[in-house]
C-alpha positions as a printed Julia matrix, in Angstrom:
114×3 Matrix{Float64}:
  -5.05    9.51  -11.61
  -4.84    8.31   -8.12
  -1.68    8.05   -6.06
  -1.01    5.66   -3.09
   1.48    6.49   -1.21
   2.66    4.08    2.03
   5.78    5.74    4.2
   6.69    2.94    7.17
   9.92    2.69    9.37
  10.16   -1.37    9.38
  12.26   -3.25   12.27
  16.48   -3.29   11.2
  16.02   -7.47   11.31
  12.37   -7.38    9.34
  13.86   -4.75    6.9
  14.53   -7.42    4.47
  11.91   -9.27    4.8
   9.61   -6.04    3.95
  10.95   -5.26    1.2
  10.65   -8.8    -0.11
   6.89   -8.59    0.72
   6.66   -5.29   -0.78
   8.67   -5.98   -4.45
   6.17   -9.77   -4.21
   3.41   -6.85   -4.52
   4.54   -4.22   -6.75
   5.39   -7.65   -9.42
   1.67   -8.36   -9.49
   0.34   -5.07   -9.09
   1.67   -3.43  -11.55
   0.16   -6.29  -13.96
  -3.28   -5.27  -12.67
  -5.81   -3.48  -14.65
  -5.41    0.42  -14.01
  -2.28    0.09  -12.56
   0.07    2.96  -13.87
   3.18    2.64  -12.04
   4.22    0.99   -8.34
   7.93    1.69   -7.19
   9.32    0.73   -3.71
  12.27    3.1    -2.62
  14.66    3.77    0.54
  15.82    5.57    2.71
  19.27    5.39    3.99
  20.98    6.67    7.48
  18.72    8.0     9.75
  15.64    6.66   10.03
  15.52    4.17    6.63
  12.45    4.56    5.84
  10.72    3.29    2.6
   8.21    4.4     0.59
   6.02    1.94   -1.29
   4.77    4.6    -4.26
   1.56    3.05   -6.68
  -0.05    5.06   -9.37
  -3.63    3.95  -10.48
  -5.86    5.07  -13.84
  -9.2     5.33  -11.31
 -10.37    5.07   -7.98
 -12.29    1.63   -8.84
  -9.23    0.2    -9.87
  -7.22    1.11   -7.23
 -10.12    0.15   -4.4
 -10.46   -3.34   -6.31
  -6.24   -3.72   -5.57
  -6.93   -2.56   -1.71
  -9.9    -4.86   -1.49
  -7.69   -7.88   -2.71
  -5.94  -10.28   -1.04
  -2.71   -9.17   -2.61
  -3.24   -6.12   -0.79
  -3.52   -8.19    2.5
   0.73   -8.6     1.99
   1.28   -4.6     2.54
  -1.03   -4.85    5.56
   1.09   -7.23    6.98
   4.4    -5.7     6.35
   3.2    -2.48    8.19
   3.08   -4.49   11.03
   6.57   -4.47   11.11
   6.86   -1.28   11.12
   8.58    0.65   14.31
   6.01    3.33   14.38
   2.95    4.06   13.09
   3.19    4.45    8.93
   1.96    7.69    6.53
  -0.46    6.93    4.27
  -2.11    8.82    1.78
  -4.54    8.45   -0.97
  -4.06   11.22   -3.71
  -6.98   12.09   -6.57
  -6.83   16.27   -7.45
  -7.2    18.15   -4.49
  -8.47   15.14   -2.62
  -6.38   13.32   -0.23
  -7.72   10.18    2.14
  -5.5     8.22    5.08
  -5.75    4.94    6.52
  -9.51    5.6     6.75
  -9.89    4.48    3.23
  -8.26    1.81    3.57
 -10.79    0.36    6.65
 -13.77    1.57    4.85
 -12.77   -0.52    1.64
 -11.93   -3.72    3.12
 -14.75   -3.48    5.6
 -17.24   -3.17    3.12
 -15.47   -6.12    0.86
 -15.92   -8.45    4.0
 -19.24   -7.84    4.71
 -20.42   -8.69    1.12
 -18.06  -11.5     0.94
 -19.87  -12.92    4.27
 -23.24  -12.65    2.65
């Protein structure tokens, strides 16, 4: 099981609008292949931060979700973030940042431009 875990402090007026983005994504995610569980939760007082939580059977599953276009909504909602978001890719022992995520979708776009 892999766990992909997204922490981001969104803008107070683009708070809203995140969490739109982000329930748009856990709806169709968590109808994908491999997908075990996707929960959005959070915080409130200081800080409100939120946590966008998904659960995935294997890594090809969950690389196929950050290669997809539907993965291109989170993207965009951490750009409305008010400081730089925690990410983490959990498998065992194992855990991967942000680096995953630009090693995925780099390699996706150069074999989609072929």
């Amino acid at each position: 099981m892999i766990i992909a875990s997204l922490i981001m402090s969104p803008k107070s007026d683009k708070r809203q609008s995140v969490v739109e983005v982000l329930l748009s994504v856990q709806t169709i995610a968590s109808l994908k292949p491999g997908c075990l569980h996707c929960d959005i939760y959070e915080e409130y007082g200081h800080g409100q931060k939120i946590l966008y939580l998904e659960k995935w059977q294997t890594k090809e599953d969950m690389y196929k979700h950050i290669g997809s276009n539907l993965y291109l909504r989170v993207l965009n909602a951490i750009e409305l973030s008010t400081e730089p978001p925690e990410i983490f890719f959990h498998e065992g022992p194992e855990t991967m940042g942000i680096e995953l995520i630009k090693t995925i979708r780099t390699t996706r776009d150069k074999s989609e431009d072929a």
